[in-house]
N, C-alpha and C positions, 0 to 999 in steps of 0.2 A: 442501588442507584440513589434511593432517598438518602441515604447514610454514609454518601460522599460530600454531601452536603456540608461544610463547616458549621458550626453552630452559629447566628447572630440573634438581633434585637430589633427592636422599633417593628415598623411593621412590613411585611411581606406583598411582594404584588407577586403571584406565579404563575408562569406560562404553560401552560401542555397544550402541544398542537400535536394535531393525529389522536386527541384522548382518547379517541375506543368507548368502553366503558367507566373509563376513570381510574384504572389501576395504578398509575403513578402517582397520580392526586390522592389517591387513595393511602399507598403507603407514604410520601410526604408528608399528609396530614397527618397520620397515625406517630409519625415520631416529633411532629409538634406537642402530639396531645402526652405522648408520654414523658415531653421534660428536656428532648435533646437540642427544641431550638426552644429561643426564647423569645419569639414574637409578642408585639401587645396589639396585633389582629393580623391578620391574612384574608388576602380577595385571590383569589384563582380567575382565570379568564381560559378556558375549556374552547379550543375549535375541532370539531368534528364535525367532518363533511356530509357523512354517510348520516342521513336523521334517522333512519331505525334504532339508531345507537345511542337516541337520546332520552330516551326513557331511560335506559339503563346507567348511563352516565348522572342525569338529573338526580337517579336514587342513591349514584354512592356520593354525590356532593352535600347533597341535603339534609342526609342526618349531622352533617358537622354544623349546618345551620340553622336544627331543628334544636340543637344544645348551646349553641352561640353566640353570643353576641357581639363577638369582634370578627366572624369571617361570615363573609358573603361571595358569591361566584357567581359568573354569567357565563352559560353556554353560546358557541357562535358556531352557526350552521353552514358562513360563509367559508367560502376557499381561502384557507391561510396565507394561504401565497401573494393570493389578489388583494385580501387584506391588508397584508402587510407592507406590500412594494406600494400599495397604494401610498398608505401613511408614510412611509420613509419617503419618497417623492413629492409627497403634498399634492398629491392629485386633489381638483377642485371638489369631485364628489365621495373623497374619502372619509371614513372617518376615523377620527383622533384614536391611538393609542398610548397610553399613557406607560411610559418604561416600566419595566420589568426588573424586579430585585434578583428574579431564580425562574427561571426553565429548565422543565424536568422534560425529555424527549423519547418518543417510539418514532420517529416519522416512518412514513411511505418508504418503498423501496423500486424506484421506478425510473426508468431513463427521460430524459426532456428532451424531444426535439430539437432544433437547432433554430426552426422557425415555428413553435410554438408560442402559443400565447405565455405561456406558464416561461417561458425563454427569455420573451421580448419585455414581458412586465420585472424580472428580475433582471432585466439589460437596462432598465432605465431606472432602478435602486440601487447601480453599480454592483448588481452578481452577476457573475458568468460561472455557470457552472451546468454541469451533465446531468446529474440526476435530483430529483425528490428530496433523498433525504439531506444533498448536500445545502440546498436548498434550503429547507428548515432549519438546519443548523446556523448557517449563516444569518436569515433572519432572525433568529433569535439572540444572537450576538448584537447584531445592528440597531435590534431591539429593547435590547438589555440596558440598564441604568451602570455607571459607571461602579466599578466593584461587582455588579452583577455576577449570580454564579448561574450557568448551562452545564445540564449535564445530558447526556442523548448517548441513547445504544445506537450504535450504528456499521454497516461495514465496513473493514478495515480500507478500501480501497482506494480513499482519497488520501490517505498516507503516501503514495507513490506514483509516478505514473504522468505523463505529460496533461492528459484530462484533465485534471486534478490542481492543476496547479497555479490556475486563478486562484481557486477556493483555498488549498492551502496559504496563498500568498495574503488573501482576506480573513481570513483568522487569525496567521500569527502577527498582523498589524495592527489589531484590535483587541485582540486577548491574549494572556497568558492560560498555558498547557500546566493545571495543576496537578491532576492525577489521570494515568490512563488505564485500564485493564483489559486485559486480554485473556479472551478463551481458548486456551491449548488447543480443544478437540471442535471443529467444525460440524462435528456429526453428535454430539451430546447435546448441547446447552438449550439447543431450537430444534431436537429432533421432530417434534411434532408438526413445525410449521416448513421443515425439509428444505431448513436455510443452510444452502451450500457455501454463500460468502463466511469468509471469517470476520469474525466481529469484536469490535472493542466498545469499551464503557469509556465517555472521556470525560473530564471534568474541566472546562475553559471560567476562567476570570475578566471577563469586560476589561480592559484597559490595565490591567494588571501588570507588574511588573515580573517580568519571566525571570524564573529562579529555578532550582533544581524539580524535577518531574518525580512525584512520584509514580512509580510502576508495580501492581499485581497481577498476577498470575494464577487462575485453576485451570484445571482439565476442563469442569463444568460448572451447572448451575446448582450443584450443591456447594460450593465453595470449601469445599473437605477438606483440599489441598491447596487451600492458600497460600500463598507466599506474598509480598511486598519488598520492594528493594526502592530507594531513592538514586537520583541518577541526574548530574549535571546533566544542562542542558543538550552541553556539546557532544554528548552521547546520542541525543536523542533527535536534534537537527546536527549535522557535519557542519561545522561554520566555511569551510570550503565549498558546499556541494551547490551549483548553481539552480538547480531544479527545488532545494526544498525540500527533500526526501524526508516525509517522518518516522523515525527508528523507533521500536517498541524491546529496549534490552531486555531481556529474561533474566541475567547474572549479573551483580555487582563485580563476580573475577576477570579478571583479566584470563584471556587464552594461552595458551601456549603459544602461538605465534604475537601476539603482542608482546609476552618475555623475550623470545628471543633475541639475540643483539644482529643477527644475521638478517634476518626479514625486518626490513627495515627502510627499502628501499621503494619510491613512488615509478610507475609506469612511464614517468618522464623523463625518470635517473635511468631507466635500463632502456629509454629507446624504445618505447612501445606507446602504440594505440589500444584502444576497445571502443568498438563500436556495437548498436545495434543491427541486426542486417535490413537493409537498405529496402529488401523488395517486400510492400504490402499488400499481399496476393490479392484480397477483394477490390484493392483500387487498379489491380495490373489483370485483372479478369482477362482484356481480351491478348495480352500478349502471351500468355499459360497455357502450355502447352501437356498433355498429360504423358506423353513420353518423347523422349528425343525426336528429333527430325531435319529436313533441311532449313538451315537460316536460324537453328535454338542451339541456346547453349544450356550446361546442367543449372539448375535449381534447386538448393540444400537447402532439406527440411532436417528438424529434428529425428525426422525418420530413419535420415540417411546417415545417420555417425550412429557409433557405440564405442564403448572406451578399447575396443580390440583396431578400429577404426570406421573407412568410408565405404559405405554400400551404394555405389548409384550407377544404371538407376534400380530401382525399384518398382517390380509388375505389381500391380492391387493394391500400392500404396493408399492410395485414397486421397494422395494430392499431386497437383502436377512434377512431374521431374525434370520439365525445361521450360524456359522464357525462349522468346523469338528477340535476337539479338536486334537493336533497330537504332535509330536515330531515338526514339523516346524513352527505350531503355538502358542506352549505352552508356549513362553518367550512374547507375546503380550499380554494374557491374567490378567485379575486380579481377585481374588478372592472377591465372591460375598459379596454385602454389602451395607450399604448406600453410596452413593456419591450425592457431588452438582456437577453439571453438566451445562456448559454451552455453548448454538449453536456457532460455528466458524462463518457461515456467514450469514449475512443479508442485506436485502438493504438497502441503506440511508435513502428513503421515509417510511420506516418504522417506527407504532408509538414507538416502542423502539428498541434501538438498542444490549443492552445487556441484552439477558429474560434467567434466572437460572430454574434448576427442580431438583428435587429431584429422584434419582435411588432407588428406595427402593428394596429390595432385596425379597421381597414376591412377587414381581410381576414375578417372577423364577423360583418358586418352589422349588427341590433341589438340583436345578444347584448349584457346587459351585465354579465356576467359568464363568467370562463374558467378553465378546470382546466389544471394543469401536471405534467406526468409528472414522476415521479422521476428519469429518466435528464438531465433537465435543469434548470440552475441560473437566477436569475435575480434581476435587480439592480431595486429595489422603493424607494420611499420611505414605510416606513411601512404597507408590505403596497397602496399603490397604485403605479400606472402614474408614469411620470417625463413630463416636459416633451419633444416629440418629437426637438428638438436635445440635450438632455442623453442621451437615451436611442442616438441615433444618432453623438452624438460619444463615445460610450462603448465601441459598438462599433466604431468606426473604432481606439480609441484601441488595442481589445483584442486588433484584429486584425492590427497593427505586428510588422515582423520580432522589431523587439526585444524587445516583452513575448514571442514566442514563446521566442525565446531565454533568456531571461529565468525562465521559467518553467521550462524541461526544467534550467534550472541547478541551481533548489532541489528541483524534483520527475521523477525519475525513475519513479513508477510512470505507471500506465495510466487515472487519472483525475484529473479535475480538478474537486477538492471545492470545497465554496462557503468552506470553512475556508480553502484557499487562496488562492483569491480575497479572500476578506477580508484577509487578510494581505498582501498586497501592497498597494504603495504607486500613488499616480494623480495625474494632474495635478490642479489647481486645477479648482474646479466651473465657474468662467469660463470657462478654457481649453479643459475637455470641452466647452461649450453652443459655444463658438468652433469648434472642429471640427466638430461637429455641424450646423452652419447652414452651414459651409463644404461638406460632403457632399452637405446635400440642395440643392446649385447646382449639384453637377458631373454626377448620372448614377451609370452606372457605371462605380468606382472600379477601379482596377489598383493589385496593391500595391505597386508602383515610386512609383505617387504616395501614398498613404497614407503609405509611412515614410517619403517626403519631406517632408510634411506638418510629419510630427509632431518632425522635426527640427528643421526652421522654427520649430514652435510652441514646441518644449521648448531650442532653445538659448539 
């Protein structure tokens, strides 16, 4: 993290909030002292909540100022937060902080109420945001001196996601995205602290003029297998994408389906939607029902599809298999039919990351209408069902090595929005219904012959 740092001059003011014991400050300073910045002095301002932690912080600052005469540092035992929205506000009984050249960041990892304090004080220094660390970040941007450089491990999460998308919209307003990296393996880098979020290292510039990102990549935190690749912007925000989505590329190559001259076509050219599904189970608690009955109609979980097809309902599922069809539910619903269908989320380690099914509409009976969980996406003409070969030559199309590959190119996290979906490119509407009617002659498909297929179809 120190050593994202560009090299500069004059003198330094640095922020670490969350210090801990000072190990960021710690190695910061160590590559001042060895040569790689060239400050003519540095003042640290250290906030750490927790005071057991300042004994041990006070002793990794102080031998730099036990040898020095150009750095000085102050520990702050105050809440960062409270601090800082104070000063950005001009509350009457705050006090002054003076800009920031560089923040190095561990923050907190913690969700914020909606009507907390830690909420309402970052609601009156124009942050809206969910958790702790985004929290930090933000502040310390807000914070920061014009060219200011932030740098903060953090999880990947505020990358995507409606949450998220104050906060993202207040970072790329204010800073440019220098360098990001990301750790391939969620289960190496923090196994000891049994951090399940995946995480990236980012590097922001205060006011900075956005130019190409760079991007590295290891497995872990020995950094063994490094890589680095540079990457226009437009890779890494979609200049289309209304949400903001930020993209973490792994490859400078292009896929196979970007070569292609065939896939090439937007969701709007073939006549299609993708949505995410509409019913939010914990907000719809009391209409959920946990198997059919009088007055419900079905409710598709991720549980209920596999690439062979639809299973419903489902005994021991462990989530409900129907909605109570009503006046309050009746605008979420969609009329029974085929749909391609595909899971919102998965893990990294897994061998694909974008697996499609098909919703057939005989697995219903004559239900004529059905509820779609949130956890999954699904491709709609107009809020109905598609044609049974567009619908199954779709998912044939989605389930090709290549779009897999394809896909983990521009999207590094752990789901798969219907925003990225839409964003990608597809064959010709002919050529989907052509797959599609080619599938349902063969059975079940292996996918030896699916990306055979679609080679055939798309060379």
């Amino acid at each position: 993290m120190a050593g994202l740092f560009p090299d500069a001059n004059g003198c330094c003011r640095l922020l670490d909030a969350g210090a801990g014991i000072g190990s960021l400050s710690d190695a910061f300073l160590e590559r001042w002292l060895s040569g790689k910045f060239h400050f003519q002095c540095v003042e640290v301002e250290a906030f750490e909540v927790d005071g057991s932690l300042h004994h041990h912080l006070e002793r990794t600052l102080a031998k730099y100022a036990a040898n020095f005469d150009n750095f000085a540092f102050a520990i702050r035992g105050d809440d960062f937060i409270f601090a800082a929205t104070e000063a950005i506000s001009g509350g009457f009984f705050s006090t002054a902080i003076r800009k920031y050249t560089h923040a190095i960041l561990n923050p907190p990892y913690k969700k914020i109420n909606s009507n907390s304090a830690h909420r309402l004080a970052l609601r009156r220094a124009g942050i809206e945001t969910v958790n702790l660390y985004s929290a930090f970040v933000a502040l310390a941007v807000a914070l920061a001196a014009p060219g200011g450089q932030i740098v903060a491990i953090i999880p990947r999460s505020f990358c995507n996601g409606p949450y998220y998308r104050p906060f993202r919209d207040f970072i790329l307003e204010r800073a440019a995205i220098r360098h990001m990296h990301l750790f391939e393996s969620r289960n190496k880098a923090f196994r000891d602290d049994e951090v399940l979020q995946e995480n990236i290292i980012i590097r922001l510039e205060r006011g900075g003029q956005q130019g190409p990102v760079m991007v590295s990549t290891s497995t872990d935190d020995s950094f063994s297998d490094l890589t680095t690749h540079e990457h226009p912007f437009d890779r890494i925000l979609f200049p289309d994408d209304p949400e903001r989505f930020i993209h973490v590329p792994t490859t400078t190559e292009k896929s196979a389906i970007e070569l292609s001259p065939a896939v090439r076509y937007s969701l709007a050219d073939i006549g299609l939607n993708v949505s995410t599904g509409p019913v939010v189970d914990f907000r719809m608690k009391a209409h959920l029902r946990d198997m059919p009955g009088p007055g419900t109609v079905p409710l598709i979980y991720p549980g209920h599809l596999s690439m062979a097809g639809t299973v419903w309902p489902v005994a021991g599922l462990k989530k409900p298999n129907a909605i109570v069809r009503n006046d309050e539910t009746e605008k979420w619903l969609y009329p029974n039919g085929f749909y391609c269908v595909v899971r919102r989320f998965s893990s990294k380690e897994e061998k694909r990351r974008v697996v499609a099914s098909v919703v057939d509409p005989a697995a219903f009976g004559d239900h004529s209408v059905l509820g779609f969980e949130n956890h999954i996406n699904l491709f709609h003409e107009d809020k109905h069902g598609l044609a049974e070969a567009l619908a199954r030559g779709l998912a044939v199309f989605l389930n090709t090595t290549a779009v897999d590959e394809h896909f983990r190119r521009f999207n590094g996290h752990t789901q798969v929005n219907a925003t990225d979906l839409k964003l990608m490119k597809y064959p010709s509407r002919d050529t989907l219904m052509e797959l599609g009617k080619w599938a349902m002659q063969q059975g079940t498909l292996t996918q030896e012959q699916i990306d055979a297929k679609l080679r055939i179809l798309t060379s």
